[in-house]
GULO-687822 format. One record per residue: y, x, z of N, C-alpha, C, O, CB in turn. Coordinates in pm, whole numbers, plus 50000, padded with zeros to 5 digits. Atoms other than C-alpha are relative to their C-alpha. Last residue first. Glycine has a CB too. Example, Ala and Ser with C-alpha at 12.3 -4.5 7.8 and 13.67 -1.06 7.14 Angstrom:
2
498814991849994498945136750714501094992350073502204997450090500465004149858/498815008950000495505123050780501205009050000501185019450066500034990150125/
END
This chain:
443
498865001050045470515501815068499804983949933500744978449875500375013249902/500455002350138467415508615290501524993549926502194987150007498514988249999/499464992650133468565530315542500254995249878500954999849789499275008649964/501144997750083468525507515846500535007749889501715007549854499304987449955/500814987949966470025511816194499054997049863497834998049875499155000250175/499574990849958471645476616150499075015150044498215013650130500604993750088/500205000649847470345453215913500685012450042501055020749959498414999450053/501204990149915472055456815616499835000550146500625003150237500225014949976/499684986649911474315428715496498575003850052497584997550090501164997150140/500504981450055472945406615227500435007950066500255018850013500465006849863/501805000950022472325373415461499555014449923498565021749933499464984449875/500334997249906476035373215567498535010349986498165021450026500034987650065/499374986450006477525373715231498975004950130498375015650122501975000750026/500334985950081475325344815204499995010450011498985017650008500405002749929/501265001049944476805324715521498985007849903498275016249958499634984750020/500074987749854480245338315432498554999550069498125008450142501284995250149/499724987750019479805317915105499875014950130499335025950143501334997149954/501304994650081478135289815221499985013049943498995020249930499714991949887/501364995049887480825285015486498715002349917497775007949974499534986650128/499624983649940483685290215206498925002350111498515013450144501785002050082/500744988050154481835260614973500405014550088499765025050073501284999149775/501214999349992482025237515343499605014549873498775023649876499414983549974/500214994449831485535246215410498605003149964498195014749965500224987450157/500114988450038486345237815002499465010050171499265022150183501605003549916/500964995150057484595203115054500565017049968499675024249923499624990049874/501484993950019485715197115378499555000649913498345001249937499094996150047/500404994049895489395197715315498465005150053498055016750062500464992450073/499664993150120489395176414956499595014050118498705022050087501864996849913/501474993250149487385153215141500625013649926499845020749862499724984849814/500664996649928490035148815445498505006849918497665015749932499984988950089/499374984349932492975149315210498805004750064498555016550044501424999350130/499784988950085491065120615029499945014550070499075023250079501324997849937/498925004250109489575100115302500615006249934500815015750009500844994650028/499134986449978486045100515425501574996149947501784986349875499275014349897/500894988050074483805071515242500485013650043500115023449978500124999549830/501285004049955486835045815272499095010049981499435017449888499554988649941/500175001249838490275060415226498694999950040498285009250110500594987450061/498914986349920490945069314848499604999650140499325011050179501964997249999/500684985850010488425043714696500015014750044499215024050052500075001849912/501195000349932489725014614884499175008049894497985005249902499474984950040/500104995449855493455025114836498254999450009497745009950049500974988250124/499644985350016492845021414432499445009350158498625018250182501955000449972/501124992049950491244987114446500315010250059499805012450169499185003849917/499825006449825495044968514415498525006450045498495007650167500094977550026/498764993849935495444987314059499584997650189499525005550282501724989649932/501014982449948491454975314017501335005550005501105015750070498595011549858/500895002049866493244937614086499155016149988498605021850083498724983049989/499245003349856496234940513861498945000750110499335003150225500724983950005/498894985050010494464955513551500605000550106500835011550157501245001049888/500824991949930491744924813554500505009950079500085013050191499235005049927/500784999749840494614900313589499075013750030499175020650131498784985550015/499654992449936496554912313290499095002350108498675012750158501074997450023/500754990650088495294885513028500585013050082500845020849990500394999049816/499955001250113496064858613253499855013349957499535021050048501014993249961/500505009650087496814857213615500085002049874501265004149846500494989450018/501165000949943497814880013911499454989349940498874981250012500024999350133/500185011149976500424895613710498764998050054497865006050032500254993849906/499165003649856501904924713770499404988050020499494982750130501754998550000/500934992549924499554942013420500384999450141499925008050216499905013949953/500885006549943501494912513262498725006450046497655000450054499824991149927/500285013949937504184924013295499284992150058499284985650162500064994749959/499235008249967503724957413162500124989750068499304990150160500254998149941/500155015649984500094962513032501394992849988501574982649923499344996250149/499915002850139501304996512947499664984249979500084976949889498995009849919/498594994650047502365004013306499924994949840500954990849785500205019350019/499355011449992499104985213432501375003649938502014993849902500034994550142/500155014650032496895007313255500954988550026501204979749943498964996550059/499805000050191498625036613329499454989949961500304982649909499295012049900/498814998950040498395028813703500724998649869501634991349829500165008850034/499425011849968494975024413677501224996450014501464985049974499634997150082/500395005550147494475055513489500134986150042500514978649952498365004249929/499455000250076495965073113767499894990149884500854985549821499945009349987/498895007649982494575057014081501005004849850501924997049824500705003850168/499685018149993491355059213914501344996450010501904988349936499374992150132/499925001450100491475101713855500244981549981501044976549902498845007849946/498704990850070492795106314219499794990249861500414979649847499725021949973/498645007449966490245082214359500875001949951501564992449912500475000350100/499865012650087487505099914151501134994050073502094993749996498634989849988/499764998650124488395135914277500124987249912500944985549821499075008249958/498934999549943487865125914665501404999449821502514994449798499825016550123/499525016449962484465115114572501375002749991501824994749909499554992550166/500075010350108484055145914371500474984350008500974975949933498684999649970/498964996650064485485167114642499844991949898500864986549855500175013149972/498525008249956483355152414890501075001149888501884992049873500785007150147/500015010850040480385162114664501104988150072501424976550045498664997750009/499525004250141481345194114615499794985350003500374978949915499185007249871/498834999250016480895200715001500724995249876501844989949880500165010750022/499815007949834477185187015057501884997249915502354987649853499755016150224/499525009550042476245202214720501054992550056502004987249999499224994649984/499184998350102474935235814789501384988349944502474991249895498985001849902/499454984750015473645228615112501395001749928502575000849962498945008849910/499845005049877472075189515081501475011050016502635007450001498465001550114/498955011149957471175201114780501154999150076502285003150048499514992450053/498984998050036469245227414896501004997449929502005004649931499915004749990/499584991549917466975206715156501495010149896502645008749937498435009150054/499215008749910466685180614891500645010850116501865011550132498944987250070/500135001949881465315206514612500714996250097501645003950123499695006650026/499914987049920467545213314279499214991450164499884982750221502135007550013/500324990450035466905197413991499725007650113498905016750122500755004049921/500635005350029467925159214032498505012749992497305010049986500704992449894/500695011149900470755166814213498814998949947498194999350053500664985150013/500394989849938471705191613932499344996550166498655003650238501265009149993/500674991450089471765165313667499625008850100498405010650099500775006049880/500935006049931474045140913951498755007949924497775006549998500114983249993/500205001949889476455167413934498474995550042497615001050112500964992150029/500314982449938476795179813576499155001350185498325009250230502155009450019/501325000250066476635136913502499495013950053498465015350119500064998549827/501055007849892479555135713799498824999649911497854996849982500484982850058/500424994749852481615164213626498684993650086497774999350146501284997350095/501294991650012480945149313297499755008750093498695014850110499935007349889/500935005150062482885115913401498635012049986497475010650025500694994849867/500495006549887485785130513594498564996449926497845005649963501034986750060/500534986049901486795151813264498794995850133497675000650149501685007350096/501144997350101486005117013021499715016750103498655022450129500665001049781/501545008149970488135101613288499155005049935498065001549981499814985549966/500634998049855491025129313305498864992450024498054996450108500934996550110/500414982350013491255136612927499324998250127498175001650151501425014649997/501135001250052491545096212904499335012049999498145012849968500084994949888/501145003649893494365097513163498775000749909497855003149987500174983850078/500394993549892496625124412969498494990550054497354995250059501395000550111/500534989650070495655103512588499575010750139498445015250157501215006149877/501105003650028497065070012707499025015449989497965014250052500184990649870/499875002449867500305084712862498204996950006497435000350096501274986350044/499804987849929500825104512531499514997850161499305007250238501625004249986/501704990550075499575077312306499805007850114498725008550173500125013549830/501365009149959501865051812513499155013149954498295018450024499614982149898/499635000049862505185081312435498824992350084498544997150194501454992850016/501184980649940504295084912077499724999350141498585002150176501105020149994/499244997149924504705045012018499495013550045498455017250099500184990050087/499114989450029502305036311782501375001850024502235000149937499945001449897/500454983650019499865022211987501075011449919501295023249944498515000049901/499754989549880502535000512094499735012049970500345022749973499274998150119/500955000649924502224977811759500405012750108501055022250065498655000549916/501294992250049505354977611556499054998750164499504996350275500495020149936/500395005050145508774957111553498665005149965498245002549853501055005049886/499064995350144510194967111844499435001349846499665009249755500525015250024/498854996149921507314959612052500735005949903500335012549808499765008950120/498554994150133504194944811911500975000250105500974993350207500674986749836/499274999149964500564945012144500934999049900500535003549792499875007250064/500095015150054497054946311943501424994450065501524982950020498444990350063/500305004950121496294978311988500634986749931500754983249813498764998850010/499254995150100497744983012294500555003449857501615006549803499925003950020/498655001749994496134963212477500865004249915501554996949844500385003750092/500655011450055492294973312393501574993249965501874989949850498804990950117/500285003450165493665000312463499884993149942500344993449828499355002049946/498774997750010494754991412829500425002449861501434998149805500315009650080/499245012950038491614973012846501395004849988502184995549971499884987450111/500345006650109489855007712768500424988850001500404984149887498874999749976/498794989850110492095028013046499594989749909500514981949883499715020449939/498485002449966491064999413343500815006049838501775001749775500545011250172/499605018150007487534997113271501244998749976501594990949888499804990450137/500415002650151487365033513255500424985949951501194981749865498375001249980/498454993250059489305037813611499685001049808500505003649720500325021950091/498345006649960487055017413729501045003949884501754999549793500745007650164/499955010950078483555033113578501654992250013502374989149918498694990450051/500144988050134484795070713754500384982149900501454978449852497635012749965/498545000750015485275045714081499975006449818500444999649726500995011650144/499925014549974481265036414061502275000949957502964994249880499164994950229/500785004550100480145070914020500844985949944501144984149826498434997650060/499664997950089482585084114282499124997049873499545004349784500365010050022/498275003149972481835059514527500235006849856500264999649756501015009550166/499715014950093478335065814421500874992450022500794980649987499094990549999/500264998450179478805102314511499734983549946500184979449839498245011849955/499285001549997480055091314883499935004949800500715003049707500605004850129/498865013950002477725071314992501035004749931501734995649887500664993950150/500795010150087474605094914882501244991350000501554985349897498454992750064/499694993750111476805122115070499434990349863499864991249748499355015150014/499225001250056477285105815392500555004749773501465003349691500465005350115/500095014550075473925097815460501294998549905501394991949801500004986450119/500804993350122473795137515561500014985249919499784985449798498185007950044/499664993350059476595131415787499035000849865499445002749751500225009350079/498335007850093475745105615940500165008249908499905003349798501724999350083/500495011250075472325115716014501105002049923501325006249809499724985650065/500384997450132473905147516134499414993049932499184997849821499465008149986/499224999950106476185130416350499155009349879499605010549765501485005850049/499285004650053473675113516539500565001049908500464993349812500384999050040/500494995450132471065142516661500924990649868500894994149749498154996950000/498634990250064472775134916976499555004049905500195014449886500615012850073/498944999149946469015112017125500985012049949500365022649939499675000150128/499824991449852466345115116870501474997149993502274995949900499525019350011/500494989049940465315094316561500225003850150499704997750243500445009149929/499904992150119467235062416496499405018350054499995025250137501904998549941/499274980850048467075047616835499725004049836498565000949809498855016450110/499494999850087465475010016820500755013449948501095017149835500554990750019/500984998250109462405013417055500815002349861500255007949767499014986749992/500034986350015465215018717352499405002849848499855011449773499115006550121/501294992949950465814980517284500455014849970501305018649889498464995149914/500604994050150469564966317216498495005950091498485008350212501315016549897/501334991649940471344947917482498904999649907498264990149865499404994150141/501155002250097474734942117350498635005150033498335016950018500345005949875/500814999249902477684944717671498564993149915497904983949966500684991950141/500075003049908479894930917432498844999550083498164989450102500474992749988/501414999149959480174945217069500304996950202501115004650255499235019449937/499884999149860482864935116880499004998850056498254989350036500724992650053/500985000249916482704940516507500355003750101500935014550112499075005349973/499744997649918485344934416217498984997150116498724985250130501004996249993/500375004649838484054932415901500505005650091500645017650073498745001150044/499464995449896484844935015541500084996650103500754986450121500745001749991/500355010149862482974908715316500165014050111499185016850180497954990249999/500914997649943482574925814984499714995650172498684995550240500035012049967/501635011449996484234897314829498965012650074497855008650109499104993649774/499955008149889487894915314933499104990950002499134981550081501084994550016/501805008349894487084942314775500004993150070499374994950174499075006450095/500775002650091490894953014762498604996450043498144993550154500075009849921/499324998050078493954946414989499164997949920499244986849867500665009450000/499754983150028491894941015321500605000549824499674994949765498105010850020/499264998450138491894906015491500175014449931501035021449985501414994650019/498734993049999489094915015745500574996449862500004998449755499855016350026/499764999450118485894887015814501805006249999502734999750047499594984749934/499125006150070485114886116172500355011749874500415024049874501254995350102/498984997550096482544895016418500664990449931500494978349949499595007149916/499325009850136480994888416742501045004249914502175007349951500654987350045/499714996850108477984903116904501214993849903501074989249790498944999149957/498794993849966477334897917270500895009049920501695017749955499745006150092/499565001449854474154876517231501115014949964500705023849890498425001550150/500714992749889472824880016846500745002050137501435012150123499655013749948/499915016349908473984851716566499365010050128498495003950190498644981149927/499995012850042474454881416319499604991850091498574991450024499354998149896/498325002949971474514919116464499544980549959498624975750026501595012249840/500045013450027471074935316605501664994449959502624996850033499294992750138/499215010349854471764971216657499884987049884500164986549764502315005450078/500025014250064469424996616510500634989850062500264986050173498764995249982/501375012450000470435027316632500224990149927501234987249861499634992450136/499995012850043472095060416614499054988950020497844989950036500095001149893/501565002149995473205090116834499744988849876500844985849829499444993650168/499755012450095476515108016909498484996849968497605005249985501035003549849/500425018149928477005129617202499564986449938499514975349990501204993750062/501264999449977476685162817007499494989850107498394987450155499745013150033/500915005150104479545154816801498654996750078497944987050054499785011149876/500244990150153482105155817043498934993249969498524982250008499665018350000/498935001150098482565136017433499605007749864498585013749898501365006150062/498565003750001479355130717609500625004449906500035007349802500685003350101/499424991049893476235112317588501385008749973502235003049905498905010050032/501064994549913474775083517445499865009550066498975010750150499195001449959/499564983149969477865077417169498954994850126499194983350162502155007350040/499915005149916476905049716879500275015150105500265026650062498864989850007/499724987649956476875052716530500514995250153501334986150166501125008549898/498814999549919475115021416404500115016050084499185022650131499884986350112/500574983949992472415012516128501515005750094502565006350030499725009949794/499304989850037473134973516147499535014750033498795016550129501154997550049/499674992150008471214939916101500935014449988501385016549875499694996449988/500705006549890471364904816047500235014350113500885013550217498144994749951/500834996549931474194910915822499085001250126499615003050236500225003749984/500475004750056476684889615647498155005250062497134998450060500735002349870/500105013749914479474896815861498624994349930498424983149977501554988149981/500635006749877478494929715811499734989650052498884986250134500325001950069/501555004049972478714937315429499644996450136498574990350148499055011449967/500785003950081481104967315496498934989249967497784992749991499705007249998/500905000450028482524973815803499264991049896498694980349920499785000350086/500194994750168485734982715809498684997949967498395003549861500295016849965/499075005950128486054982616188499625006249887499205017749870501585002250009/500354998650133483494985116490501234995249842501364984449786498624990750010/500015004150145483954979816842499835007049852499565019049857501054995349994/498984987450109482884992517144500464987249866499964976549831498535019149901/498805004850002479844983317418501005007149905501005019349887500414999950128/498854999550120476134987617354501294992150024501324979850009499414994149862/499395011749997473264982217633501675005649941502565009650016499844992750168/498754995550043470595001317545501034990750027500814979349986499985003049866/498645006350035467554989817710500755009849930500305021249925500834995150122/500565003250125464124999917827500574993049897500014986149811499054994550017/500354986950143464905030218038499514990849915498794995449827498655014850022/501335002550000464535008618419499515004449824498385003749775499774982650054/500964998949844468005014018539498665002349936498385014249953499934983350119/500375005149852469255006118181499405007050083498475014150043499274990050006/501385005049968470345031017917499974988450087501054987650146499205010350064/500104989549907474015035617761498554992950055498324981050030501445002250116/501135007749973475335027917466499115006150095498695017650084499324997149884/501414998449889478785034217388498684991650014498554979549997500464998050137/501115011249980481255027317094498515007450096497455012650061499464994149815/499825004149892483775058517124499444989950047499544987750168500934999150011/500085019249999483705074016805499334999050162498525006750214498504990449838/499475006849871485105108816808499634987050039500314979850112501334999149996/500014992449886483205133216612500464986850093499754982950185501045014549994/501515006849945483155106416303499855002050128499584992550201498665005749939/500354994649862487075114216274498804997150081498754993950200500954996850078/500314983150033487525102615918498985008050112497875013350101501635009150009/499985004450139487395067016061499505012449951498345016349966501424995049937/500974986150053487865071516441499804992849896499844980549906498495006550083/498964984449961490675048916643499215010949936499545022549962500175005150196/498435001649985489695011916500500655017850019501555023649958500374988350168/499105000649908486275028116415501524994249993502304998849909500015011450032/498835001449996483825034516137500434993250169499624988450248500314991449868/499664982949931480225043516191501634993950073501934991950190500285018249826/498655001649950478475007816106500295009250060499665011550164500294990150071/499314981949963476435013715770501294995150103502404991750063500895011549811/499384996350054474834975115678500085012650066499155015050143500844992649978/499874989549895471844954515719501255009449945501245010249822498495009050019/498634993950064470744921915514499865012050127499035012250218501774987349997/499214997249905467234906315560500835007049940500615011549828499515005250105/499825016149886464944888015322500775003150108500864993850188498464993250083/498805014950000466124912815087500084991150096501034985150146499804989649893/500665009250057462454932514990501844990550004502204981849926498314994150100/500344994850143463894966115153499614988049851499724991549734498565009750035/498844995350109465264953715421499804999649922500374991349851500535009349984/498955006650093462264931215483501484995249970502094985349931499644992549990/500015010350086459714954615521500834987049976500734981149869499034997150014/500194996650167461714981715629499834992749921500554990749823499135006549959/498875005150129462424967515974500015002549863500664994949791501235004750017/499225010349917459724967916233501184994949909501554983449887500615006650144/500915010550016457204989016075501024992650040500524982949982498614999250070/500005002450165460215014715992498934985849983499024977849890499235016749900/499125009450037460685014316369499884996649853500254985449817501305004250036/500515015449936456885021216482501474991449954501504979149943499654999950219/500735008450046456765049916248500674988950035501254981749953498765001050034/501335000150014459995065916332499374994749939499914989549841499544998750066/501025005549929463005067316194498825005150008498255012649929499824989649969/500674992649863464475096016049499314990550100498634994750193501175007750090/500264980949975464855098415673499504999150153498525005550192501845012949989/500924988850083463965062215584499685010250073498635013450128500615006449879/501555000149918465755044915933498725009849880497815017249917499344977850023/499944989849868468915065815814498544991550040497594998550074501714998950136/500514983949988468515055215442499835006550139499215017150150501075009649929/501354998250004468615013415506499925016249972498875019650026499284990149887/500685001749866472175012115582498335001250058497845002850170500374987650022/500004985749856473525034615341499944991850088500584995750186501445012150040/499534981350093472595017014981499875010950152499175020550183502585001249909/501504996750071470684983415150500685013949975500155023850025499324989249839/500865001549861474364974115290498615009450028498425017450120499484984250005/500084988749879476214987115049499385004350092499155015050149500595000150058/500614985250007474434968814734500595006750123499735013750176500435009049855/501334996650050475164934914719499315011750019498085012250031500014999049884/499815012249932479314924914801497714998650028497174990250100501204984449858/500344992649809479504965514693499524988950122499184991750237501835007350084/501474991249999478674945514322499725009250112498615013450146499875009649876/501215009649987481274916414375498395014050022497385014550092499954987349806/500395011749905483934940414550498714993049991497894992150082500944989749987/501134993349916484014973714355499934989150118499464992450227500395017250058/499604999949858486014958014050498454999750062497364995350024501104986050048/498884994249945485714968713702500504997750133501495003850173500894997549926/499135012949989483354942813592501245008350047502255001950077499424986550115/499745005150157481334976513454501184987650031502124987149952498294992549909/498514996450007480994990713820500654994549886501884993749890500245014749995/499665013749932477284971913838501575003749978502254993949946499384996950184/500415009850046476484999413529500674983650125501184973350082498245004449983/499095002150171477725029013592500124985750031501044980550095499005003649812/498705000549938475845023513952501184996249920502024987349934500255012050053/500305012449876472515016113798501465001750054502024990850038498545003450144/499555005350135473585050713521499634983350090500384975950025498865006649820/498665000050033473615070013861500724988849860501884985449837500155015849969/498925008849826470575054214043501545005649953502525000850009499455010450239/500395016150029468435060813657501214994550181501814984450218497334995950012/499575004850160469985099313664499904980350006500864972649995498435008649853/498945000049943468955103914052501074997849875502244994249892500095012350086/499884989950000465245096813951501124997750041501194986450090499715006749911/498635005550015462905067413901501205009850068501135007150188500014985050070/499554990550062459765079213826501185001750024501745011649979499814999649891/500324984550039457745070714098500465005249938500335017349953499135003949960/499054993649867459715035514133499725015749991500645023749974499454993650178/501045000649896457995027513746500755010650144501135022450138498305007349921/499754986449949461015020013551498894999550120498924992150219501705002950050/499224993750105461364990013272500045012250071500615021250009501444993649957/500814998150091459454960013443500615011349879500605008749758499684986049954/499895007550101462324950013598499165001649883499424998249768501125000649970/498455009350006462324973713856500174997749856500475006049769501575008950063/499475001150087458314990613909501664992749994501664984750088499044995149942/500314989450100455784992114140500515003349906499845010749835499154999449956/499034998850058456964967414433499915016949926500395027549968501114996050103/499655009150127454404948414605500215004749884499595001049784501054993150010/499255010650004455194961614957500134992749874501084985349847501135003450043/500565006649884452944988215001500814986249993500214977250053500205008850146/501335005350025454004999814691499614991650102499394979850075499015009949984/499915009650114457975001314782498574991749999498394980050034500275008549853/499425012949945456695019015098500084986849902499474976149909501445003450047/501275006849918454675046514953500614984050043500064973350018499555011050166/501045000750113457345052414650499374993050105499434980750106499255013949918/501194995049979460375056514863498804993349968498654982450024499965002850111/500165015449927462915057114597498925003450104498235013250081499424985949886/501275004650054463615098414481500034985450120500444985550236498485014250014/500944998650046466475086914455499365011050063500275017250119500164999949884/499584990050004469355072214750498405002849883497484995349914500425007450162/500804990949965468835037214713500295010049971500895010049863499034999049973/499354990049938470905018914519499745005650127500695006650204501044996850004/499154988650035468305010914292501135006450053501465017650015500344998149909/501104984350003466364989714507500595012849976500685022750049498865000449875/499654995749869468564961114530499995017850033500605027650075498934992150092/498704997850032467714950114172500505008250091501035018350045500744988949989/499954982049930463964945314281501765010349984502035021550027498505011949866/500114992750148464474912814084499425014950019499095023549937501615001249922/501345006050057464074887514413499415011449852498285012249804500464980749938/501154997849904466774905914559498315000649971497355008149991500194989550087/500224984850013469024906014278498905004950080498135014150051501205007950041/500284994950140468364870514256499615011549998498475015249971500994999749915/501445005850015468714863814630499575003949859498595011449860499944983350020/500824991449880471944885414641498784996349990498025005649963500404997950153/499554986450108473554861814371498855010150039497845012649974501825008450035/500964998550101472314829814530500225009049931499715007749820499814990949928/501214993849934474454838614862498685001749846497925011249825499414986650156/501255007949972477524834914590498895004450027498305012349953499704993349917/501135002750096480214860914583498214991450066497304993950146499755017449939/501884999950029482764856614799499114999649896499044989549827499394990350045/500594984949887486434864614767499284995850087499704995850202501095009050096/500405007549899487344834114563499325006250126498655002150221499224991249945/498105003149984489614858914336499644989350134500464987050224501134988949810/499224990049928486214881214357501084992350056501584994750166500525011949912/500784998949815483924852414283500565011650030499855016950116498035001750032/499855009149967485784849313934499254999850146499774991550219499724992249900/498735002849959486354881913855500404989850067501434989650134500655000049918/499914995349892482264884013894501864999750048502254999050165499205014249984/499175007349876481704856413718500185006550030500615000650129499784992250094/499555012550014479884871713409501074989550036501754982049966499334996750025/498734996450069479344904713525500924988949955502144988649968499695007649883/499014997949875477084893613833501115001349883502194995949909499735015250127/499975006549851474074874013700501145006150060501435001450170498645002750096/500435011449945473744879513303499774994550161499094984550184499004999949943/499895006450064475304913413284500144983549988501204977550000499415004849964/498655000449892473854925013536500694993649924500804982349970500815013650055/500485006449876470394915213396501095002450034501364992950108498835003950085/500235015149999471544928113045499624991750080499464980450033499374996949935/498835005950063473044959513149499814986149968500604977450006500365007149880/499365002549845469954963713397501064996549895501074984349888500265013950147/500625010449841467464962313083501084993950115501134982150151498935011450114/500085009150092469594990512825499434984850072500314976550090499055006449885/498785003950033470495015513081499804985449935500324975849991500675010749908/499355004949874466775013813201501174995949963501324983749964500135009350111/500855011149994465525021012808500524991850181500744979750186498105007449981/499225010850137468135046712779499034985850024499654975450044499705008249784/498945003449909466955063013154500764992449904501644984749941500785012150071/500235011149879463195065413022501484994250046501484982750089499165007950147/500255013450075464105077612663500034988350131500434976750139498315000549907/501575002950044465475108312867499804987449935500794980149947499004999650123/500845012550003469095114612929499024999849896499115001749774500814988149983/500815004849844470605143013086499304994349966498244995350027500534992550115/501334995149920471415166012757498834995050096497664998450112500385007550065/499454992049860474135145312568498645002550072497774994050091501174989950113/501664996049877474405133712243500595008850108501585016050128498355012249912/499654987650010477495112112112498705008150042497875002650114501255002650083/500484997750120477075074312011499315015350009498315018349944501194998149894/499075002850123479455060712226499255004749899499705002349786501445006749997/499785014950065476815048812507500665000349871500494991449788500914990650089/501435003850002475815089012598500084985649934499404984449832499275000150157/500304994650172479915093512522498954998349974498814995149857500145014149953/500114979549978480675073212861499235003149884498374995549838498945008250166/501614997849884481935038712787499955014649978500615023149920498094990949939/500015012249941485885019212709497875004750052497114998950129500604983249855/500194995849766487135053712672499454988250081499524987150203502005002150117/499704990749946488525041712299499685003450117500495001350207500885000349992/498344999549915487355006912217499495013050078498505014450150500604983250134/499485001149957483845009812003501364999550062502095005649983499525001349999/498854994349965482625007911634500344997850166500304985550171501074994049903/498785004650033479324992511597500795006550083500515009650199500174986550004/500264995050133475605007911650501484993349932501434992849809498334994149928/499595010850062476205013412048500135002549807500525012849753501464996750082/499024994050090473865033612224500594989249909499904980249862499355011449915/
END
């Protein structure tokens, strides 16, 4: 909590002073720790290893070495594993057992703070939704094989679904993998776009098709990517995030072990699917911070600005532009605390349910609220909110984020679509549940 005056919208009201229900001593004492470890290793530079679009391998090793990694993890962490591996605690400030869906939302806040989703997605995607599908459904014998050191760092791994011709369109992906003669192969042909974190990865959690056309052909595995026989990628120019290291993947006749499957054969898209919702709420966690970053340097701006003879702020017309987007981030803001609060409450199985659909809409909701307030930021910036240098820059480069919160993760129209589809199939699936059996009296 801050004990000096802040800049307008520049943190969420729990930081401005204000009280608020979610947070325990445990998740102020975390807030307080990771701000000063991020802080000190990524916030620092991070504009600066964005514009050089990489962030330094010794970054990753740090965070690695810190348990840093950890937290974007879907919560509850998994406790047995962590232990087994060392790892009882992150930073000496949150024992993994306690560590909740509050402490992985205010961890997200928190790397989003530099205002761009490059250096801190350049760290965290990989580990965030490439390591949950061997969690939930691997087996034993694969989790012995890779966990220990995803989970620790000494290996990278990323989320490869996406597609040149399927994106939204999970149903359709067209990367094959098909047995050998002798059942102890996979041998993986297709490509891969947008991929997150790959070129960097030894590792990938991969949507792959094993039998035929639709959903129920789709499967996943562990596919070897980095210096591996019939694997070769490349680094994508892409508008924003351009340090998270966007990948292009060609897979050539890749001969993967059977041992690597991700659970059971066509059981695929519901991995995906269910991974999808951890990816796509700390999208909106992470954009929410953006579009904060963006309004509070615009204040910060405005304050201190002269135009016709007086400071901006008092210009009715800035207040007025300033005032809509700050309604919409502080709205966006207690939606996703309401959210991640009831995540935290409500059993994984109904979750999963209840949530599934609202939580596209939230993702789909922060792009909206970003691309505005980023906009308005650079409009009041002016000039030098165009510029790709000097006291503007930040304002110009989360403007140029915008698309890669809107598309990636599902893409708006397509989120806004399944989340009221999904709230009307819970509904009719209810309604269902209180009709009277047939031939019965009981009312």
């Amino acid at each position: 909590m801050s004990s000096s005056p802040i800049v307008p919208f520049s943190e969420p009201p729990y930081l401005a002073g204000l009280p608020s229900p979610y947070y325990k001593p445990t998740h102020l004492r975390w807030q307080k720790a990771i701000r000063e470890f991020i802080s000190k290793h990524l916030f620092e530079n991070a504009l600066q290893w964005d514009t050089a679009e990489t962030v330094p391998e010794h970054v990753f090793e740090t965070f690695a070495k810190a348990g840093m990694l950890i937290p974007s993890l879907p919560a509850p962490l998994p406790v047995q594993w962590l232990k087994r591996l060392g790892i009882h605690d992150i930073l000496g400030t949150v024992k993994v057992e306690e560590f909740d869906y509050i402490h992985t939302m205010i961890y997200c806040d928190e790397m989003a703070r530099t205002g761009l989703a490059g250096p801190s997605g350049s760290l965290t995607t990989g580990i965030s939704f490439g390591v949950p599908p061997i969690l939930k459904f691997g087996n034993k014998q694969l989790q012995e094989q890779f966990l220990p050191e995803l989970l620790t760092g000494k290996k990278r791994t990323c989320i490869a679904i996406t597609e040149p011709e399927a994106g939204s369109d999970v149903a359709n992906i067209t990367t094959t993998a098909t047995k050998t003669p002798d059942g102890k192969h996979y041998i993986v042909n297709g490509t891969k776009k947008w991929i997150t974190n790959g070129i960097w990865s030894e590792y990938s959690s991969m949507a792959v098709r094993t039998g035929g056309p639709g959903p129920t052909g789709l499967s996943m595995l562990v596919v070897p990517l980095k210096g591996y026989p019939g694997v070769n990628m490349r680094r994508l120019k892409v508008g924003g995030q351009v340090s998270a290291g966007t990948t292009f993947i060609e897979l050539d006749d890749v001969e993967v072990p059977v041992e690597n499957l991700i659970g059971t054969e066509g059981a695929g898209m519901r991995y995906i699917m269910t991974n999808f919702n951890h990816e796509r709420l700390t999208i909106a966690i992470g954009a929410t911070r953006q579009a904060r970053v963006a309004l509070a340097a615009a204040t910060e701006y405005i304050l201190k600005r002269e135009a016709f003879g007086k400071p901006l702020v008092e210009q009715p017309v800035v207040r007025q532009r300033l005032a809509r987007c700050g309604a919409m981030v502080e709205s966006q803001w207690a939606w996703v605390e309401q959210f991640v609060y009831q995540m935290t409450q409500l059993p994984k199985e109904v979750a999963d349910i209840e949530l599934g659909g609202l939580t596209a809409m939230a993702k789909a909701q922060s792009g909206i609220v970003l691309n505005e307030c980023a906009q308005c930021a650079q409009l009041l910036f002016g000039g030098n909110g165009y510029t790709k240098s000097g006291q503007g820059e930040l304002v110009e480069r989360i403007y140029r984020e915008v698309p890669g919160i809107r598309i990636p993760g599902g893409s708006e129209d397509v989120m806004m679509d399944l989340g009221v589809r999904q709230l009307v199939k819970n509904f009719k699936n209810k309604t269902k549940a209180m009709e009277r059996p047939k031939g019965s009296s009981k009312l």
